[in-house]
C-alpha positions in Angstrom: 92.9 89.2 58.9 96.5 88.6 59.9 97.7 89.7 63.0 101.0 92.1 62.4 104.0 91.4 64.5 106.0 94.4 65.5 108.9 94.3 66.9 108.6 96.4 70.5 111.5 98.8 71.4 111.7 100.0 74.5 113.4 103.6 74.2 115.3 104.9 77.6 114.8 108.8 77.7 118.0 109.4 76.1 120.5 107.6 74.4 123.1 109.4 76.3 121.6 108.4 79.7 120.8 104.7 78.8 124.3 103.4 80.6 123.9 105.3 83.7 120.0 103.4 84.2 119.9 101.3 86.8 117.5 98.3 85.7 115.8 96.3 88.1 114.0 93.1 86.4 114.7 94.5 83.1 112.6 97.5 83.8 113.7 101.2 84.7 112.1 102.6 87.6 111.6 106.3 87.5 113.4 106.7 90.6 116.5 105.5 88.4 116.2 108.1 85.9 119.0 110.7 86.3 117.9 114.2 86.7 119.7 115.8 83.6 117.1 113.4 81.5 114.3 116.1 80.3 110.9 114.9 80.1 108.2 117.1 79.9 103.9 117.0 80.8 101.9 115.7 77.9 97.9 115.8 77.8 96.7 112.7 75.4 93.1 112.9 74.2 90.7 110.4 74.0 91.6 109.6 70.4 95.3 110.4 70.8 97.9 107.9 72.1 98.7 104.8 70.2 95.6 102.5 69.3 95.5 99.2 68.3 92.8 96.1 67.4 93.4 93.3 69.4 93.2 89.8 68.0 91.3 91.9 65.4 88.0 93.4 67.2 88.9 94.5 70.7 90.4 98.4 70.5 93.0 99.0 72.7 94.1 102.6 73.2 97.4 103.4 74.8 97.8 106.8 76.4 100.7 106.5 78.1 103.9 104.2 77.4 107.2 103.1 78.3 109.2 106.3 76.9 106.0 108.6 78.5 106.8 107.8 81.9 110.3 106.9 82.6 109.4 102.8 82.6 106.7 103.8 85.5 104.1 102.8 84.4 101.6 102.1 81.4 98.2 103.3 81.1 95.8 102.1 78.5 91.5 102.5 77.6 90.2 98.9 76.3 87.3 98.6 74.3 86.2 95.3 74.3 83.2 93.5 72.4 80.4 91.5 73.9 81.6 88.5 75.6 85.4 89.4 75.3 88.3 89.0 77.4 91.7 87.3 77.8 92.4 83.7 78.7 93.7 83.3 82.4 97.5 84.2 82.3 99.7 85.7 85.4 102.3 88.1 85.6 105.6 87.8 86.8 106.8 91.4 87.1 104.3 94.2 86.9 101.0 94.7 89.6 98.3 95.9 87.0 95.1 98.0 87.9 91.6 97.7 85.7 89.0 100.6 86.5 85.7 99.9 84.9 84.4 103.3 83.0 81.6 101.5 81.2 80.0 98.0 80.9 79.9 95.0 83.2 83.0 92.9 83.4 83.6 89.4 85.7 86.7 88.9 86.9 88.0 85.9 87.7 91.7 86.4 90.1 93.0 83.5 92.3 89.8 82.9 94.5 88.3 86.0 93.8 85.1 86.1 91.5 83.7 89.7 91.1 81.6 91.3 88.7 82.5 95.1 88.2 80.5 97.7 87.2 81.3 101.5 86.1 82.8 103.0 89.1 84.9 99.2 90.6 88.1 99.3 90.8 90.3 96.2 91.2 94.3 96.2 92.2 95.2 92.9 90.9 99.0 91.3 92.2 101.7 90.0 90.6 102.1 86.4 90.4 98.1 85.6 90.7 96.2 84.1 87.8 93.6 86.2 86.6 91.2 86.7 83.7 88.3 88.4 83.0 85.5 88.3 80.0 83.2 91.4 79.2 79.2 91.3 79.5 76.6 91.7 77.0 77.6 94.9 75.7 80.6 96.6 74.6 82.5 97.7 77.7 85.0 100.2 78.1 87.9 100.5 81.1 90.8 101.9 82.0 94.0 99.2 82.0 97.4 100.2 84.0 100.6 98.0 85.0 103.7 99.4 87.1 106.3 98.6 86.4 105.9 99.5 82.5 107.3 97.5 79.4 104.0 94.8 79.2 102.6 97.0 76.4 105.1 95.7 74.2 103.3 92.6 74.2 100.4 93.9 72.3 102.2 96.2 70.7 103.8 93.3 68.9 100.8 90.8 68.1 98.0 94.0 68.1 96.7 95.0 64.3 96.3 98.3 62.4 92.9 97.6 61.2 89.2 96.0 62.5 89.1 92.7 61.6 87.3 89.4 62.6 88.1 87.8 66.0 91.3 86.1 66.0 92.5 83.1 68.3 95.3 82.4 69.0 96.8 78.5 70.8 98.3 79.1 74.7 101.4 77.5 73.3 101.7 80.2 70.1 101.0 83.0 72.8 103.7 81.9 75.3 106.3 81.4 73.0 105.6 85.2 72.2 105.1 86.5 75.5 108.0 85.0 77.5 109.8 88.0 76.9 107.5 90.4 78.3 107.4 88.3 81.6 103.6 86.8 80.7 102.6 83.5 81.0 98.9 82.1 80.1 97.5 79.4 81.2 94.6 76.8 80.5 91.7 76.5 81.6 91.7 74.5 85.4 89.5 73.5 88.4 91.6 75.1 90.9 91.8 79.1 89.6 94.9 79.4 91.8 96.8 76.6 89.6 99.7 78.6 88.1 100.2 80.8 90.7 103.4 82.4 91.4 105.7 82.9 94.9 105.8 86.4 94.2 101.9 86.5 94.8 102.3 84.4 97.7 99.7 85.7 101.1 98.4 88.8 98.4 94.9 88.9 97.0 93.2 91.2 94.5 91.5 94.3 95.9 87.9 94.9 94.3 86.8 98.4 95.5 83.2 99.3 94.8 81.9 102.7 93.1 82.1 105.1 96.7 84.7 103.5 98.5 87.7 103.9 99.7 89.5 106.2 102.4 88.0 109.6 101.7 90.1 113.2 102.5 89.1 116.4 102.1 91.2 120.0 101.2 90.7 123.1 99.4 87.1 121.9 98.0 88.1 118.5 97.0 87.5 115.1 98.0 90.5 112.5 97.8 89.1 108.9 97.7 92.4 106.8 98.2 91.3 103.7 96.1 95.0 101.2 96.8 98.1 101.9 98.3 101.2 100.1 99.4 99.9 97.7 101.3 97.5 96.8 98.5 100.2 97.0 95.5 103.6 96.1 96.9 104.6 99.7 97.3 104.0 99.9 93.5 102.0 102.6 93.0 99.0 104.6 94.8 95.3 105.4 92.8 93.5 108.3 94.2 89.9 109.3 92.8 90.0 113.4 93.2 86.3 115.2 93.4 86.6 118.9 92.4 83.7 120.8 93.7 83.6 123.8 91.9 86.3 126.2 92.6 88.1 123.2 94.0 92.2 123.5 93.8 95.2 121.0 94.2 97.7 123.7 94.6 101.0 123.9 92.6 103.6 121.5 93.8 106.1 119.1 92.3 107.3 115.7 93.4 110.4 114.2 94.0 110.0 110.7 93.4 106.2 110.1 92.0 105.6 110.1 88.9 101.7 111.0 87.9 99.5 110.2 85.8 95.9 112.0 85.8 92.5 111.0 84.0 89.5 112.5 83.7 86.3 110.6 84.2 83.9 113.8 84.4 83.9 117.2 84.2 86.4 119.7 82.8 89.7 121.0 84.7 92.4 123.3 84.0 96.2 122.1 84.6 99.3 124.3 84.8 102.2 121.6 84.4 105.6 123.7 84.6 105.6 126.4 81.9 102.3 124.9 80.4 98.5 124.8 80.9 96.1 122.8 79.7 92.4 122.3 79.6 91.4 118.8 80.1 88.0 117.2 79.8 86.6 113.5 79.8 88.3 111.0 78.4 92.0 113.2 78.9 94.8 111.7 80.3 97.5 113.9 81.8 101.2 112.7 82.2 103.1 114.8 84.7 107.2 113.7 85.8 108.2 113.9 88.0 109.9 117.3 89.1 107.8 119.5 87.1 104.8 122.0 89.8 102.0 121.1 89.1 98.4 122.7 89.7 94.9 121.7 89.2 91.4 124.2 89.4 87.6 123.5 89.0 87.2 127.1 87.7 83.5 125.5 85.9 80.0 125.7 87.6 80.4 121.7 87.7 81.9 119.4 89.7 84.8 117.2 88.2 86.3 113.8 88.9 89.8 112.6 87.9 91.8 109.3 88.7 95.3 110.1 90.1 97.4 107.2 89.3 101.1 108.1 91.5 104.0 105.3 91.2 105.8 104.1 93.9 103.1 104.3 96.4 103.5 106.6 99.4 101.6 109.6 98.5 98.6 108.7 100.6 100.3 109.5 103.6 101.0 112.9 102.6 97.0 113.1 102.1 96.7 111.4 105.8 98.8 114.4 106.8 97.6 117.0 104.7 93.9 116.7 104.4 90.8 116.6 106.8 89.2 113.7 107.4 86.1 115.5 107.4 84.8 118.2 105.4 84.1 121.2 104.4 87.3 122.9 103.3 88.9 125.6 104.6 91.1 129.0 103.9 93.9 127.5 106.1 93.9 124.1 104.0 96.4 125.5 101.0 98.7 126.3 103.4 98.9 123.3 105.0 98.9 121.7 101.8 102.2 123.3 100.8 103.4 123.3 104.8 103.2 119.7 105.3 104.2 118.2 102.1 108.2 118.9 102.4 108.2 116.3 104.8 107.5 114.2 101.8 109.3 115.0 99.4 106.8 117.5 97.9 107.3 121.2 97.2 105.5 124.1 96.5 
């Protein structure tokens, strides 16, 4: 099978609005975005999105793109075979974020050698050399950059159709990938070879299954999994526990935009003028602007990955939330109370 080659367009909200962007390394930041653009929630199934076959037999499932999320971020499920994964490459622009939902993947970043399980979660740098190859079984995990605009990449080179594993040379890759501010590398002794200044006194993250700074309100448990000091200020990714009956009460950002996946369990969201019902595999894209509210209203817990760009929201959660539980009447309150001094309203 042939690999296509699309041309990738990255679309600004409007057409109208596209002078008054400002662009910071080629990329709009959703800070950037004027407020008369109007963007609205969207829930993506697990078979919605845009899907593609990587060098012919690894899926790739995009849920959430460029034009989704002002140039935030990108969010994508990868589906790779036995024994897959890409050669060692490094980024120049974007910190990227793999959470393993299925499988056993190594990863190989700088110095860093980890295998990941269902439940890891690694915040991987800018400007480090890193790879990874799946196990012995089909794997399946979650994929985000911020900035956004590196899906174009496969966007371009990704196929249509299942076909058999394609290779492609380093040299035929880079010439494609320049653009998209990707570089990969060969094979070398020293897994830091390559590196970039950008990267320079960072490391990757690994965070097992459990861990994390845990918080507690309103009957839900808020794991915080990175935040700035672990991706730049890029984003924060929050695991959020709903015990049943559990609530994140309705409020709206000012500057984060959100994305939210669910890993088990089944939640309602009221997103502005809209409600949906969300179950595994969903992935919710909320603007920013737009009040917000999520309820556990089954008899079952429910889990969800809160992925918020720039980073800064876990100090509202610092602020907000107990660091012990149970929950309690007076937390909603405080939820709503505290959060103008961070830019978020009820």
């Amino acid at each position: 099978m042939s690999i296509s080659r699309r041309q990738f367009l990255c679309v600004a909200p409007s057409s109208t609005a596209a002078a008054a962007l400002t662009r910071r390394g080629g990329l709009t930041r959703a800070a950037d975005v004027p407020a008369s653009v109007a963007r609205t929630s969207k829930l993506v199934p697990p078979d919605g999105g845009r899907a593609i076959w990587w060098m012919g037999d690894d899926r790739i499932r995009f849920q959430a793109l460029t034009a989704d999320t002002g140039g935030a971020y990108t969010w994508w499920i990868d589906e790779p075979p036995a024994g897959v994964g890409p050669p060692r490459h490094v980024h120049s622009r974007e910190e990227e974020g793999f959470y393993v939902i299925d499988g056993e993947v190594v990863f190989q970043a700088g110095n860093m050698k980890a295998t990941a399980g269902p439940g890891t979660f690694i915040a991987l740098p800018a400007g480090i050399p890193h790879g990874w190859v799946n196990g012995k079984t089909q794997a399946r995990l979650i994929t985000f950059t911020a900035e956004a605009g590196n899906e174009g990449f496969f966007l371009e080179l990704g196929g249509e159709k299942k076909g058999p594993r394609q290779v492609m040379p380093v040299g035929e890759i880079n010439r494609l990938s320049e653009r998209y501010g990707v570089t990969y590398l060969g094979p070398a002794e020293d897994p830091t070879d390559g590196s970039l200044a950008l990267g320079d006194g960072r490391a990757p993250t690994p965070v097992k299954p459990g861990e994390g700074e845990k918080l507690y309100a309103a009957g839900v448990e808020y794991t915080v999994k990175a935040g700035g000091p672990q991706t730049a200020g890029a984003y924060t990714l929050t695991e959020l526990l709903l015990s049943p009956g559990g609530v994140v009460p309705a409020l709206r950002h000012a500057r984060y935009e959100e994305g939210i996946y669910v890993l088990d369990g089944e939640v309602t969201a009221a997103v502005a003028e809209r409600t949906f019902h969300a179950g595994p595999g969903d992935f919710l894209v909320v603007p920013w602007g737009l009040t917000h509210e999520i309820k556990n209203l089954g008899k079952k817990p429910a889990r969800l990955l809160s992925l918020t760009t720039p980073s800064g929201i876990e100090d509202y959660f610092r602020a907000a939330c107990r660091k012990t539980g149970p929950a309690d009447r007076d937390d909603l309150d405080r939820l709503r109370t505290v959060g103008r001094r961070y830019g978020i309203f009820s």
